[in-house]
Each structure stands twice: as structure tokens, then as C-alpha cells.
C-alpha positions as a printed Julia matrix, in Angstrom:
303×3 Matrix{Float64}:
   3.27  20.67   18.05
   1.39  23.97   19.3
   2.08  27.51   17.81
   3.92  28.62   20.8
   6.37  25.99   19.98
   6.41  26.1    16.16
   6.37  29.95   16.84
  10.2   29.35   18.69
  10.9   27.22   16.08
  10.12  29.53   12.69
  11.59  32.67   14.74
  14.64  31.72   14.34
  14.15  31.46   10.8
  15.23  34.71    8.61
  12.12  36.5     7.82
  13.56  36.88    4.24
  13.39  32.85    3.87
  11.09  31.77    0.39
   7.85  29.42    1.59
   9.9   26.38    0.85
  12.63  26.8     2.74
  10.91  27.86    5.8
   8.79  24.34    5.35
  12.15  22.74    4.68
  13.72  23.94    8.05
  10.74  23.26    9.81
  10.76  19.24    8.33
  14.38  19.05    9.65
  13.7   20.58   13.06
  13.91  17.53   15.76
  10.52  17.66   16.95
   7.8   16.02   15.05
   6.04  19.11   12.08
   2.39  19.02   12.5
  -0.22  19.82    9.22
  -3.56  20.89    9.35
  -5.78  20.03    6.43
  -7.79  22.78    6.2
 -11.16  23.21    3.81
 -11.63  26.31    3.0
 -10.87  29.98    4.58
 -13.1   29.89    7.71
 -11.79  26.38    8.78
  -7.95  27.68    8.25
  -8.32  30.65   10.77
  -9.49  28.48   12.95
  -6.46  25.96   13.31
  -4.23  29.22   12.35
  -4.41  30.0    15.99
  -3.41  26.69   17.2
  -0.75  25.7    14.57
   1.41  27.23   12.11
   1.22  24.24    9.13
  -1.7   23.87    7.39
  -2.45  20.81    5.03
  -4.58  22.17    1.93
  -6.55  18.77    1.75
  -8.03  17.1    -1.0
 -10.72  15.47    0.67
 -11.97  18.59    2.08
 -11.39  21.1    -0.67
 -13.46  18.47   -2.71
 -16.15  18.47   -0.42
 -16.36  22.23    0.52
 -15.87  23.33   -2.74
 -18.25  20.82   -4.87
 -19.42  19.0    -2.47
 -18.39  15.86   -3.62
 -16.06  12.8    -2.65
 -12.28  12.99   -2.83
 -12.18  10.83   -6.29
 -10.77  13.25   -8.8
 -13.61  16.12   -9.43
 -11.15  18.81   -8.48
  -9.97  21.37  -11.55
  -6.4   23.17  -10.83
  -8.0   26.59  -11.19
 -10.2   26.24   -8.29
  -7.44  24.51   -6.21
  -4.73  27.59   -6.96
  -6.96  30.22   -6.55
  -8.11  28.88   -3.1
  -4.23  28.65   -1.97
  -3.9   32.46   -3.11
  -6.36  33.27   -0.74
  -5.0   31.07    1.87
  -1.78  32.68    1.52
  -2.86  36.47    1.7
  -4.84  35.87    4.85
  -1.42  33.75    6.32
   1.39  34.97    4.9
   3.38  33.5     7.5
   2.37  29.61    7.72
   3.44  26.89    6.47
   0.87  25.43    3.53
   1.4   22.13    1.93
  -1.03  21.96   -1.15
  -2.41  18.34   -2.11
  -2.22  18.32   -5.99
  -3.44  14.66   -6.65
  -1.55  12.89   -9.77
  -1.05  16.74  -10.83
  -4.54  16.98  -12.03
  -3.59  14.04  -14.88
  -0.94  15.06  -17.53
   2.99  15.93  -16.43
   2.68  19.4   -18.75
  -0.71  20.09  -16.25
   1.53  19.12  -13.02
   4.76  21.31  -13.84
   2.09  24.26  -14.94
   0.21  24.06  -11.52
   3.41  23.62   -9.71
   4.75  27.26  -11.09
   1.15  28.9   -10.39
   1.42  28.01   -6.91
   4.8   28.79   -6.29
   4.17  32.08   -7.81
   1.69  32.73   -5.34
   3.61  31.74   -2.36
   2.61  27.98   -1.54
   4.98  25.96    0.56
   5.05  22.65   -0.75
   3.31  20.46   -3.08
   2.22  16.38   -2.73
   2.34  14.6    -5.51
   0.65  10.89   -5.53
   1.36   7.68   -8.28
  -2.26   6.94   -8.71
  -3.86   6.64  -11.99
  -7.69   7.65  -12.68
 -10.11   7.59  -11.48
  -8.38   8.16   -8.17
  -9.76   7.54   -4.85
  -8.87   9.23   -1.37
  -5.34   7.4    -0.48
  -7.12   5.82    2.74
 -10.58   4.29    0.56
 -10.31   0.83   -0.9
 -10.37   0.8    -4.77
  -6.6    2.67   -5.63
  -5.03   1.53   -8.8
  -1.65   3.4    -9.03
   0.94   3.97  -12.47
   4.04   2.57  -13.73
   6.18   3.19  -11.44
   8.61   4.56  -14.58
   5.34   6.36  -15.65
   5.05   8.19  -12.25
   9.21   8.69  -11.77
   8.49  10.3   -15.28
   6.43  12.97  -14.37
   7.38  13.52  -10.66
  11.33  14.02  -12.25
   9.78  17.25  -14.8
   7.88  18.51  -11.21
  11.13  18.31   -9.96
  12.95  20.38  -13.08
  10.27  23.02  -12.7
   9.96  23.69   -8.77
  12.64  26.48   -7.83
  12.32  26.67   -3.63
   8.78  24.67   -3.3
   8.63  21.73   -1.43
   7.52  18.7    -3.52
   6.51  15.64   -1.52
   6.69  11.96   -3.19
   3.97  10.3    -3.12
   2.67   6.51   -3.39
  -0.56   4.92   -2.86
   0.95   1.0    -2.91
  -1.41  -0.93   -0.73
   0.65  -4.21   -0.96
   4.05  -4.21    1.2
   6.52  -5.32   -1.01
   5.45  -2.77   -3.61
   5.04  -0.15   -1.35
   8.58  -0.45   -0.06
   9.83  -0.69   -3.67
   8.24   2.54   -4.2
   9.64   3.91   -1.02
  12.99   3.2    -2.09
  12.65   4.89   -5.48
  11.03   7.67   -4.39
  13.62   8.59   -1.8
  16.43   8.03   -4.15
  14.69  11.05   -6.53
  15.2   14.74   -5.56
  12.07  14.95   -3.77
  12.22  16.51   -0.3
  10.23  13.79    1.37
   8.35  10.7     1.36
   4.88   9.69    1.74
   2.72   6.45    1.94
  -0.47   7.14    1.75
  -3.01   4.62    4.01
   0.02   2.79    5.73
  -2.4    0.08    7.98
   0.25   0.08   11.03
   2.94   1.38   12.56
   4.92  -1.92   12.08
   5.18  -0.77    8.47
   5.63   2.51    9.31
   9.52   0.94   10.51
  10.25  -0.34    7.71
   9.38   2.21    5.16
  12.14   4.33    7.44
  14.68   1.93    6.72
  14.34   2.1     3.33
  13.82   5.53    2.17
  17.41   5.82    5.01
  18.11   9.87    5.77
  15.09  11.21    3.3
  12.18  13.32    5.47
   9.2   10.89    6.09
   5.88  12.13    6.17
   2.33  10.19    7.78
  -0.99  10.93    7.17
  -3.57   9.77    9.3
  -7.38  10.57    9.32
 -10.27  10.03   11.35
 -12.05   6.32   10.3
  -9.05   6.21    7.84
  -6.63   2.96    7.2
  -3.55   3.9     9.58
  -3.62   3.7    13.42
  -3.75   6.57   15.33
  -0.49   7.6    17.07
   0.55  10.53   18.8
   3.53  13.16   17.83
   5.61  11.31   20.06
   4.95   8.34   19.37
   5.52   9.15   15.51
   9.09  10.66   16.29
  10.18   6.98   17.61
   8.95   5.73   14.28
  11.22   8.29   12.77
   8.69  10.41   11.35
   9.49  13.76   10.45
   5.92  15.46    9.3
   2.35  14.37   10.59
  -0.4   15.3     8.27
  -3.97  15.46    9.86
  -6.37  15.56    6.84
  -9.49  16.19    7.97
 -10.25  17.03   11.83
 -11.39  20.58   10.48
 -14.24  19.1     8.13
 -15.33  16.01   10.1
 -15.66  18.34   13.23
 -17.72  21.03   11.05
 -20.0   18.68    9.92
 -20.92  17.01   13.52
 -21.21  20.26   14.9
 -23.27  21.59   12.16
 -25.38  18.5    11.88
 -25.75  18.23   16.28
 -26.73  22.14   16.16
 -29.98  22.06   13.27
 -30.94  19.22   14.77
 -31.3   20.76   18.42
 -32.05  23.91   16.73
 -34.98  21.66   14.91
 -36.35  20.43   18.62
 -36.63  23.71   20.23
 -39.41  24.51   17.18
 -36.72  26.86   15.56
 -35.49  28.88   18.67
 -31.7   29.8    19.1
 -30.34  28.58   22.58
 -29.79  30.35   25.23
 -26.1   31.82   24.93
 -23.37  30.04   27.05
 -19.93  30.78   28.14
 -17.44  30.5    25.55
 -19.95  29.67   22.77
 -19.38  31.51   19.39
 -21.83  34.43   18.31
 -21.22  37.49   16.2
 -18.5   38.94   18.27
 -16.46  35.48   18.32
 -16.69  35.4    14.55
 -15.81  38.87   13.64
 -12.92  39.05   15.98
 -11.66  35.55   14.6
 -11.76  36.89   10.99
 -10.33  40.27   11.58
  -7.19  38.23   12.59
  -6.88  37.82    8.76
  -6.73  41.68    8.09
  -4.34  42.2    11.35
  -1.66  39.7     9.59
  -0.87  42.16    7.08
  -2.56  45.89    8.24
  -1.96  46.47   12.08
  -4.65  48.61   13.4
  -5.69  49.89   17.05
  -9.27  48.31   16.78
  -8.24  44.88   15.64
  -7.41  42.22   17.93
  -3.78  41.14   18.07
  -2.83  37.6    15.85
  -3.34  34.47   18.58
């Protein structure tokens, strides 16, 4: 979905609505709810112009932040003082924060859960993995008790006032991951996820079984599950499309394409071309951030 039509959508949504419930009338709207994941400040302006949900991602706060893989290095600090920024710069969209297994114990969970809805975060994602965790589309994912994980995703639950908390499991064999489905969506939780679902086939019959609960899919670039279009997702009965990591994985090409060509021309920059990004680009893009929240005559209007 593009910003012009989440914009139609959200306007009609009282401008005195919490972060959750905004998120929460946007994952009932009929039309498929798009996510950005998003790595760090300069990568969320970016898709702020295009759409107004952005996925705080794991996988690229991990790298962009430690530069490391998505297997458990990130500390709860670092990941709520990131979404404070995120929200002061967008105090309008739509941010649904990837918290892991709730950085280990419940206690840790239901204490990082008030910190970011203190600060204004939409939602939350909550996964059933046990350490050491691995990205939910990399092979290797052991995942809890599935008492062990109701457990601690029920106190989330207690604690949450108006955030969005997302259920998460990282099954990889069917018949457990439809058991999981099914408990999951019989919990308070707002909505469902399966992390890594390998086809849409499967996609069907998680929808039968978590019945009238919001559905969420994930899908990322060289990840496990197929890639499939916002339409396409709505006849699967999907209600929330998460895109992980198409920020990131475009950064680093682009990055990587650029030294390289920078490297053959013996260290000269190129010659500039139309629509290419310089100072001006850059500055005007960030300014954006100011204009959200102090309106003035020399910066350029929100896109």
C-alpha cells in the first residue's frame, strides 16, 4: 500500500487515537497493511515518504547497530532508545518494534514492553524461540515449551495497556506450527505470526486455524517464504505484510556498487546525474524530520 493510500486510510482516524489503536485500525482496514523494516534513522526517512508503517527489524538493527548477525547480540537499551528516536522524527507512523523472545526472561519482556509504550511505539512482536536464537528465516531455530512461551507472552499481555503485541512462532515443522497457530490465536494477542512459512499453501491453512484473529507474513529477500504481492496476500487472507529488510540489503549493494566504481575512477566522484543524491537531496530529506513537528517557511513540506 502507498502513503497516499494509507494517508486516506489513517485520516480518518481521530488524531487523538494512542499508537496502538491507530496500528489496530489500520490491521482491520480491508486492504492488505504494509511494514517497512527499517535500520536505523537515515533508512526510516527514506521509506517514510513512501509508506506510513515501518517494521523496526531485528536483522537490521543488529547489523547497523553492531554490526553483527540477527542471532541474539541485541541489548533492550539500545533497541528502546533507537525507537524513541524513531518516534520523535515520525510521530505519526505506524512502528512495529521486533523484541525477539523479549530479550530472554518474562520480567525483561513486560519491562521493555512498558519502556516502549511509554515512548510511543505501536506494537511489539514477540517470538517462541529459545537461545541462542537465529533470524526466523535461517536454518538452526530451536523454539520453547509451548506452555513456557504462553507463560510469558500471557504477563506481556497483563502489562501492555493500548500497544499492539504480535504472537509469534518460529515452528518449522507443519503440524507444530499449526498447533502453535491455534494457541496463539486463542490468547489475547492482536495477531498472528509464522515466522519463515516456505509457501503460500501453508500460508491457507494457518488462516483456517487461527479463524477471525489478524494474520501477519513476513517475507525477505533470499529468505524461506515465496514472494507474493499485496494482492496476492489479501486472497491468502493476510492482514499485515512485513518486509524486513529491502532498506539494508539495498544500502549495502548500493554502497558496495558505488566504492567500487568510486575505486576504478582512481578515487574521483562521478560526474553528477539527474536525480542522483548530493548534499541538497540529503539535507532536504532530513529536514523532513524537523518539519513533522516545527513547521517553518524554509523547510520543505512532509512527502
Amino acid at each position: 500500500m502507498d502513503s497516499t493510500t494509507q494517508d486516506r486510510l489513517t485520516g480518518s482516524l481521530s488524531e487523538t487515537a494512542r499508537p496502538g489503536e491507530r496500528l489496530r485500525q489500520a490491521i482491520a482496514s480491508p486492504e492488505v497493511t504494509a511494514l517497512i523494516g527499517i535500520f536505523d534513522m537515515l533508512s526510516a526517512s527514506v521509506a517514510a515518504r513512501h509508506y506510513n508503517g515501518l517494521f523496526v527489524s531485528g536483522f537490521g538493527f543488529s547489523a547497523s547497530y553492531y554490526g553483527l548477525p540477527d542471532i541474539g547480540f541485541i541489548a533492550w537499551p539500545d533497541m528502546v532508545n533507537f525507537v524513541q528516536r524513531l518516534r520523535l522524527a515520525f510521530p505519526a507512523h505506524h512502528l512495529l518494534v521486533d523484541i525477539d523472545d523479549g530479550y530472554a526472561d518474562p520480567e525483561v519482556a513486560c519491562h521493555v514492553v512498558r519502556q516502549l509504550e511509554a515512548i510511543g511505539a505501536s506494537g511489539v512482536i514477540l517470538e517462541d524461540q529459545k537461545r541462542p536464537r537465529r533470524c526466523g528465516h535461517a536454518e538452526g531455530k530451536q523454539i520453547l515449551p509451548l506452555e513456557e512461551y504462553l507463560e510469558k507472552l500471557t504477563l506481556v499481555l497483563r502489562t501492555r495497556g493500548d500497544l499492539v503485541v504480535v504472537a509469534r512462532t518460529d515452528a518449522t515443522e507443519e503440524p507444530e506450527i499449526l498447533r502453535r497457530a491455534a494457541a496463539l490465536a486463542a490468547t489475547d494477542a492482536d495477531a498472528v505470526l509464522v515466522d519463515g512459512i516456505p509457501a503460500a499453501e501453508l500460508i491457507t491453512k494457518v488462516r483456517a486455524v487461527v479463524q477471525g484473529k489478524p494474520l501477519l507474513f513476513n517475507q525477505m529477500a533470499g529468505g524461506k517464504s515465496p514472494r507474493l504481492s499485496l494482492p496476492e496476500l489479501g486472497e491468502l487472507g493476510v492482514d499485515v505484510a512485513i518486509y524486513s529488510a529491502p532498506c539494508l540489503f539495498a544500502a549495502q549493494e548500493a554502497i558496495d556498487r558505488d566504492l567500487v566504481a568510486l575505486k576504478e575512477r582512481e578515487g574521483r566522484l562521478p560526474e553528477p546525474r539527474p536525480g542522483a543524491v548530493g548534499v541538497a537531496a540529503a539535507t532536504a530529506l532530513l529536514e523532513r524530520n524537523i518539519s513533522r513537528h516545527q513547521p517553518r517557511s524554509h523547510v520543505p513540506p512532509q512527502a
